[in-house]
C-alpha positions, 0 to 999 in steps of 0.5 A, a space after each residue: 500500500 502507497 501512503 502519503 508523507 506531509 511534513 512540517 519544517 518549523 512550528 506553526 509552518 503549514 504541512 507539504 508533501 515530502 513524499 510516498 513510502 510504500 508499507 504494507 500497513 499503517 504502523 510500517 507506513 509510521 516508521 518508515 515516515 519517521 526514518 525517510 522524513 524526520 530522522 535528522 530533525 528536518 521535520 517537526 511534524 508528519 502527516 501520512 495517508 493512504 493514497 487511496 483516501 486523498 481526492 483530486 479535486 479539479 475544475 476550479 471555475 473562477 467566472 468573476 476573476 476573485 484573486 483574492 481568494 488564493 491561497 497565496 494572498 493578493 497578487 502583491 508583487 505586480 501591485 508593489 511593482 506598479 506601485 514603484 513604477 508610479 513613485 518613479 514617475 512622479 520623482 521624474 517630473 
């Protein structure tokens, strides 16, 4: 059985995926997690699931363009940059 690896580097960091250990039940699954992903203290806290218990989920419909609902935050680089290209404009009259 394929079980997912989600680790997290630091307290209060969100979780990412690491990886996939192959185990033949959840208690192998455990230790191998711990052996691959948390045994030089590169991680804080591990996750792990059977693959079969992850759903994809697909077809993101954003009909009204609301960018303010990724999970990244608002597109700040391209505001700060327009922002700057304002401020340089205005220095230069």
């Amino acid at each position: 059985m394929i079980y997912e690896v989600f680790r997290q580097e630091r307290k209060g960091q969100a979780f990412a995926h690491a990886g996939s250990v192959e185990a033949p039940n959840e208690e192998f699954a455990e230790a191998y997690a711990r052996e691959q992903y948390g045994r030089r203290g590169e991680s804080t806290a591990l996750w792990i699931a059977p693959r079969e218990a992850l759903h994809e989920i697909e077809d993101f419909v954003d009909e009204l363009g609301r960018n303010y609902h990724r999970v990244d935050g608002y597109p700040l680089k391209e505001k700060l940059g327009r922002a700057r290209e304002r401020a340089e404009a205005a220095r230069a009259r």
